[in-house]
ROPADREN-964675 format. One record per residue (C-alpha): residue number from 1; residue in three letters; x, y, z. Coordinates in nm, 4 decimals, always signed. Example, Ala and Ser with C-alpha at 12.3 -4.5 7.8 and 13.67 -1.06 7.14 Angstrom:
<pts>
+-----+-----+----------+----------+----------+
|   n | res |     east |    north |       up |
+-----+-----+----------+----------+----------+
|   1 | ala |  +1.2300 |  -0.4500 |  +0.7800 |
|   2 | ser |  +1.3670 |  -0.1060 |  +0.7140 |
+-----+-----+----------+----------+----------+
</pts>
This chain:
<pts>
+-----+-----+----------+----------+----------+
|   n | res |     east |    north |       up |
+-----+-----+----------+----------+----------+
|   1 | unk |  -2.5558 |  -5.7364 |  -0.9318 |
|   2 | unk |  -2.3253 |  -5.5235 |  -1.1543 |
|   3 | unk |  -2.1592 |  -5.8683 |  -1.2473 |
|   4 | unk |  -2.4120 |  -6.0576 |  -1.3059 |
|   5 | unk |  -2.5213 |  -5.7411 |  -1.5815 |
|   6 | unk |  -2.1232 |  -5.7284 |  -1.6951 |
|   7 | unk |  -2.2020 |  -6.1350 |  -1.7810 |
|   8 | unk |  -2.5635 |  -6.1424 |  -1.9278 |
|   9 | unk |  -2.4235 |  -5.8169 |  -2.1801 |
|  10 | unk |  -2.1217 |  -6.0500 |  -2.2841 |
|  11 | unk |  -2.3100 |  -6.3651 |  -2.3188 |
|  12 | unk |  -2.5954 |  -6.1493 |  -2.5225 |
|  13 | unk |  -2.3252 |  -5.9681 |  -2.7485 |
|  14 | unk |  -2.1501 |  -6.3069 |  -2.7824 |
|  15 | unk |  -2.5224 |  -6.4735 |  -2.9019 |
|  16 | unk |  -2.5541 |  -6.1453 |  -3.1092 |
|  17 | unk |  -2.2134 |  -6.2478 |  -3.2846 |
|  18 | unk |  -2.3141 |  -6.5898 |  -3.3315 |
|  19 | unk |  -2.6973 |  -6.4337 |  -3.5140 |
|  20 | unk |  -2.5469 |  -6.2555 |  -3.7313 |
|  21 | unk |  -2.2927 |  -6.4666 |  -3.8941 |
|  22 | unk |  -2.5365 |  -6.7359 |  -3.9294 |
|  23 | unk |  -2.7496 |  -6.4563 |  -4.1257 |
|  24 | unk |  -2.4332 |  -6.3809 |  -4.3122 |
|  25 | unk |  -2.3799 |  -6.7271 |  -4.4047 |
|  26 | unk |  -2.7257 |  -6.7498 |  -4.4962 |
|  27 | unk |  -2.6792 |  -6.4792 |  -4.7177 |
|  28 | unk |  -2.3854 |  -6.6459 |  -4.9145 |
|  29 | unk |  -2.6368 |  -6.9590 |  -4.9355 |
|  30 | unk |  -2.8921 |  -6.7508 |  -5.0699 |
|  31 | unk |  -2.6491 |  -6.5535 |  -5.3363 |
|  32 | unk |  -2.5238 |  -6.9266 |  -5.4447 |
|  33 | unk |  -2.8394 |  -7.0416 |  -5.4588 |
|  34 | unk |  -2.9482 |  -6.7447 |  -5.6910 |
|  35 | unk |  -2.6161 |  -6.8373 |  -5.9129 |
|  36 | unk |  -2.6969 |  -7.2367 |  -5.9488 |
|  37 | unk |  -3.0025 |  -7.1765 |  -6.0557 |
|  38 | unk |  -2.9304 |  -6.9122 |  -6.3190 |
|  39 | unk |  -2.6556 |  -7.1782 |  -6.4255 |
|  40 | unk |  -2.8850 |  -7.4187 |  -6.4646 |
|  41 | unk |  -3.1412 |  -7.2041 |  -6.6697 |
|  42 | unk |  -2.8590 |  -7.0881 |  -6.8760 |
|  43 | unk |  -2.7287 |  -7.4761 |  -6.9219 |
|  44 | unk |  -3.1085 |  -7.5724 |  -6.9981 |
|  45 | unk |  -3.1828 |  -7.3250 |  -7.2005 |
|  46 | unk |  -2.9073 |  -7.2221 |  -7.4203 |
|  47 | unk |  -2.6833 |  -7.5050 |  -7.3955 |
|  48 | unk |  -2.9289 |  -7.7787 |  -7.3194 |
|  49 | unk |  -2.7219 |  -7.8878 |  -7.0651 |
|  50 | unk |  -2.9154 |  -7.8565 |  -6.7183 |
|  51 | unk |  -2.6876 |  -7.9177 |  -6.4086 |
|  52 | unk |  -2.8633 |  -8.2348 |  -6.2698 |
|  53 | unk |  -2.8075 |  -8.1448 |  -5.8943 |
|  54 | unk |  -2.9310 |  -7.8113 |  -5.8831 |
|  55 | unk |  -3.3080 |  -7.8695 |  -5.7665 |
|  56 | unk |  -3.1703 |  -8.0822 |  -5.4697 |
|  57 | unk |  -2.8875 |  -7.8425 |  -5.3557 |
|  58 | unk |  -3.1325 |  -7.5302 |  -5.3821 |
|  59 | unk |  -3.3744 |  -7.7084 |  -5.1910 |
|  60 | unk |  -3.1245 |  -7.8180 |  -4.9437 |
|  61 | unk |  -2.9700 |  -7.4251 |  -4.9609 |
|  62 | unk |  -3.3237 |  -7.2771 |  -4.8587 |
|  63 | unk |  -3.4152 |  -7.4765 |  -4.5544 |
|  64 | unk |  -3.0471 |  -7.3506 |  -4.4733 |
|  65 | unk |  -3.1172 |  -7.0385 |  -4.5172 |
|  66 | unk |  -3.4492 |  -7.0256 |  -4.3513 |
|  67 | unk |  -3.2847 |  -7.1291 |  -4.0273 |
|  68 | unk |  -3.0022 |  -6.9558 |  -4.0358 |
|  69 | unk |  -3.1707 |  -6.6228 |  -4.0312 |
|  70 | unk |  -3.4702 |  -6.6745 |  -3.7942 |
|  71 | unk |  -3.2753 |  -6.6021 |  -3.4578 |
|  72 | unk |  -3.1132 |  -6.2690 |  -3.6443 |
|  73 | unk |  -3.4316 |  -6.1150 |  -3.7721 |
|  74 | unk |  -3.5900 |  -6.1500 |  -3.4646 |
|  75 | unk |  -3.2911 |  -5.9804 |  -3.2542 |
|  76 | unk |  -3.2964 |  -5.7098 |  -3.4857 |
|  77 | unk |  -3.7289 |  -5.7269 |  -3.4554 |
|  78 | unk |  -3.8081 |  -5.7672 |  -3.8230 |
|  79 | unk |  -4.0156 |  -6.0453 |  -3.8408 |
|  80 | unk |  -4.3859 |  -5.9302 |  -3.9186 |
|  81 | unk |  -4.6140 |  -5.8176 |  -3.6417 |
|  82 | unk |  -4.9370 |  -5.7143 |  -3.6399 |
|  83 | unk |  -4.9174 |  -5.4013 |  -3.4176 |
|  84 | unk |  -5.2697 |  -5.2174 |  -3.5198 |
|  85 | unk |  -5.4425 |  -5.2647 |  -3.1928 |
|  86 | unk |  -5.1147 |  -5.3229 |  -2.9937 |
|  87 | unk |  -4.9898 |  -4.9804 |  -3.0492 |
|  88 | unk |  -5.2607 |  -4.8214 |  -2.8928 |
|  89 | unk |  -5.2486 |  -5.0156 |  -2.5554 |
|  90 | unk |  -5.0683 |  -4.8857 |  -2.2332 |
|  91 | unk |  -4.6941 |  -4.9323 |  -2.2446 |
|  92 | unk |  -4.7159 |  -5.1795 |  -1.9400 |
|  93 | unk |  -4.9869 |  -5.4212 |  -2.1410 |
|  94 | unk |  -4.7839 |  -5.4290 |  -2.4847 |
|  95 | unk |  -4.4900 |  -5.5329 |  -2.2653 |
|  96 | unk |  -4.6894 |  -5.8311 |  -2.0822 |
|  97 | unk |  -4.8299 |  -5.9048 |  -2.4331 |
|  98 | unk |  -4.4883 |  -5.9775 |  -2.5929 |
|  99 | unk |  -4.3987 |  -6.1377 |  -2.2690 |
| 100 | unk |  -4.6891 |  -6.3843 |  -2.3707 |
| 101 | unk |  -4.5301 |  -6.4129 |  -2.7021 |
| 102 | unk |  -4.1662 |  -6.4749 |  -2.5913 |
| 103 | unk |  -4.3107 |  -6.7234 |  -2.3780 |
| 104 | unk |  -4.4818 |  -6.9288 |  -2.6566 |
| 105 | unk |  -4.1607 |  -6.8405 |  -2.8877 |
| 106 | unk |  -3.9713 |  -7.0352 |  -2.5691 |
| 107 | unk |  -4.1824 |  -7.3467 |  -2.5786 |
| 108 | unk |  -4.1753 |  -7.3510 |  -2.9500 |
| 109 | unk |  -3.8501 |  -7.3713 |  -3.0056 |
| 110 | unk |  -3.7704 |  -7.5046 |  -2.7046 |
| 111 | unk |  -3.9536 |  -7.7968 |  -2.8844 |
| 112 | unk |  -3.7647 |  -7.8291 |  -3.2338 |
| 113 | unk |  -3.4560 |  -7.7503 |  -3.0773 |
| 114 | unk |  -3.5204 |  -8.0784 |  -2.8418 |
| 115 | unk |  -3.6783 |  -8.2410 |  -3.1367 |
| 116 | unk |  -3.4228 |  -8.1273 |  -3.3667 |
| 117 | unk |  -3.1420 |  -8.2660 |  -3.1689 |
| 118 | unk |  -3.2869 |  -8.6288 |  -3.1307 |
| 119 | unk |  -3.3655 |  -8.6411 |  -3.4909 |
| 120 | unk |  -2.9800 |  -8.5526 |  -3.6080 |
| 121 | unk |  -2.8514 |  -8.8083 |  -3.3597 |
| 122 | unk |  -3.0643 |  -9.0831 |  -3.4826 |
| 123 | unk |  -2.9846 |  -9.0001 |  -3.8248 |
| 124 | unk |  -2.6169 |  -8.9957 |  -3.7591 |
| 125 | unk |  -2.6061 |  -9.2945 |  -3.5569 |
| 126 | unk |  -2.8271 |  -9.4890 |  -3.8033 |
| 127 | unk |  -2.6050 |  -9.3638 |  -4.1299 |
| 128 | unk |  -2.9252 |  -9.2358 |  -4.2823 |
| 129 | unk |  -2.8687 |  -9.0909 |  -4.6258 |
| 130 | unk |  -3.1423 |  -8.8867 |  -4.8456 |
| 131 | unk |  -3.3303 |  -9.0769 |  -5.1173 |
| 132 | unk |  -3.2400 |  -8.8754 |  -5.3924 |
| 133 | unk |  -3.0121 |  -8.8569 |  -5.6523 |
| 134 | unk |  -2.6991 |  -8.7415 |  -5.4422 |
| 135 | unk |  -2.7824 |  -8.9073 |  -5.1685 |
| 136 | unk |  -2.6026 |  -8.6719 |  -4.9037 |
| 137 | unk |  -2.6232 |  -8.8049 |  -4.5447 |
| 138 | unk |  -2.9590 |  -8.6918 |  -4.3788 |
| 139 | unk |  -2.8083 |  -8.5792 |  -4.0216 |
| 140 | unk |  -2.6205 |  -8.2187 |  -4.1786 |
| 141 | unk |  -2.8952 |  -8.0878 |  -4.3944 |
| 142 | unk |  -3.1390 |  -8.1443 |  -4.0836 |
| 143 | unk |  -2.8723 |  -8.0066 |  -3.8257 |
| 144 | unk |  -2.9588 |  -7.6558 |  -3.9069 |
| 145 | unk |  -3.2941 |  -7.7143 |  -3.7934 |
| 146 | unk |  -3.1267 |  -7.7826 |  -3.4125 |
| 147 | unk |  -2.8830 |  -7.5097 |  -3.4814 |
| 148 | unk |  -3.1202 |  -7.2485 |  -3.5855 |
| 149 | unk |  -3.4167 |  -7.3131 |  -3.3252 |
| 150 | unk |  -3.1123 |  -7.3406 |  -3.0738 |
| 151 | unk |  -3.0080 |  -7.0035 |  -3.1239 |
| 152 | unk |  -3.3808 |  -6.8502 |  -3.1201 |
| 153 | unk |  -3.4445 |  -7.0239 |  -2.8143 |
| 154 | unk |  -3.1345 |  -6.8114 |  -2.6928 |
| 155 | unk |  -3.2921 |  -6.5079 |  -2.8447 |
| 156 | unk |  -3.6423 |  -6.5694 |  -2.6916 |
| 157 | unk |  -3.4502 |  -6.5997 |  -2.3681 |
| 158 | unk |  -3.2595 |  -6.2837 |  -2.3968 |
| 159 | unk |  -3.5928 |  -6.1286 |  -2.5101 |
| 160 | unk |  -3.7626 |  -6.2753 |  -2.1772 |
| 161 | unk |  -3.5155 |  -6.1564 |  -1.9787 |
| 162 | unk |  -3.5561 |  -5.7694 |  -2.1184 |
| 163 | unk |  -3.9148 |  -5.7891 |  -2.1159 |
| 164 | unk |  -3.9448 |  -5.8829 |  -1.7215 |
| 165 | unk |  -3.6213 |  -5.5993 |  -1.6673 |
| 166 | unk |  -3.8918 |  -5.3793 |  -1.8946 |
| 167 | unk |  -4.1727 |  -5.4606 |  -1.7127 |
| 168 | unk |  -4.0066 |  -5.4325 |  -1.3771 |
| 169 | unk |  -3.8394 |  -5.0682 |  -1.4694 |
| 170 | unk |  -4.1916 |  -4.9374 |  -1.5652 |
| 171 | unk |  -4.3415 |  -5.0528 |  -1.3015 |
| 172 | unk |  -4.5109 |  -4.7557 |  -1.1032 |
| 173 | unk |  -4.3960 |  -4.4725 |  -1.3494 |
| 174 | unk |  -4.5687 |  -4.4560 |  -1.7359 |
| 175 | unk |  -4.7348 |  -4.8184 |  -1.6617 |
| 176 | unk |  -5.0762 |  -4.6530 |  -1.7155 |
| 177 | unk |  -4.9604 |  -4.3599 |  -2.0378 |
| 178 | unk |  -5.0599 |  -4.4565 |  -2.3562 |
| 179 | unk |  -4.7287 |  -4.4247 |  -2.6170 |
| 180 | unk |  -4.8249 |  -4.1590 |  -2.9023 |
| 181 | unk |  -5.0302 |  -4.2445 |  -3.1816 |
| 182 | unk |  -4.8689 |  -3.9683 |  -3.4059 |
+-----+-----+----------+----------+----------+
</pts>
């Protein structure tokens, strides 16, 4: 058993690696974005001179970053929640409630990431390009969308597997104490 622990906390630190550089990437994405388009309002504006690519890359850039930051801010548990009724519920039933949501987080993504993946194949194998004006090849700007759902998927696992371990620890002791309201 004390394996099987010594794996799951290497495979979760390795995922946890993998998050966050993705969120530091999107980051960099993000802080480019910001300086294309300032470029471009500078060029416009004072130079009149806009940078005809800009509105495609951004566009490109935030779908990017989107992805690449969904799996992190969910490790870390900052994506919003609604926790005004939750918080008042026995520790046991919050648990089984985000058990619930892991579980529909799992077939979600479970979903684009299967989705995701079939789509970026057929666009690679088919040469598909983007109708716009740079015409970039189709199959990397929709690859983050396997690449990101792939590594929430991970994350809802890892967050399955701690809720049941959760749920299973509490299990006679504080299952029926309310946490503090204050």
């Amino acid at each position: 058993m004390g394996t099987l622990k010594n794996i799951a906390a290497r495979i979760s630190s390795r995922l946890a690696y993998i998050q966050e550089k993705s969120f530091i990437l999107a980051g960099v994405l993000i802080s480019a974005s910001t300086i294309l388009v300032t470029a471009n309002v500078v060029g416009r504006y004072f130079l009149n001179s806009p940078i005809s690519w800009v509105l495609e890359i951004t566009q490109y850039i935030l779908v990017w970053f989107t992805f690449l930051s969904i799996a992190w801010i969910l490790r870390i548990d900052r994506h919003i929640k609604v926790e005004v009724l939750t918080m008042h519920l026995p520790r046991r039933l919050q648990i089984i409630l985000e058990l619930f949501s892991d579980v529909i987080g799992l077939v979600v993504t479970g979903l684009l990431t299967s989705f995701g993946g079939i789509v970026v194949l057929d666009f690679y194998k088919k040469h598909m390009r983007e109708t716009s004006p740079l015409q970039p090849p189709s199959w990397p700007i929709f690859l983050v969308i396997f690449l990101g759902a792939a590594l929430t998927l991970a994350e809802f696992i890892r967050r399955t597997v701690k809720d049941f371990n959760d749920l299973r620890e509490l299990k006679g002791t504080e299952s029926e104490k309310k946490p503090d309201s204050g």
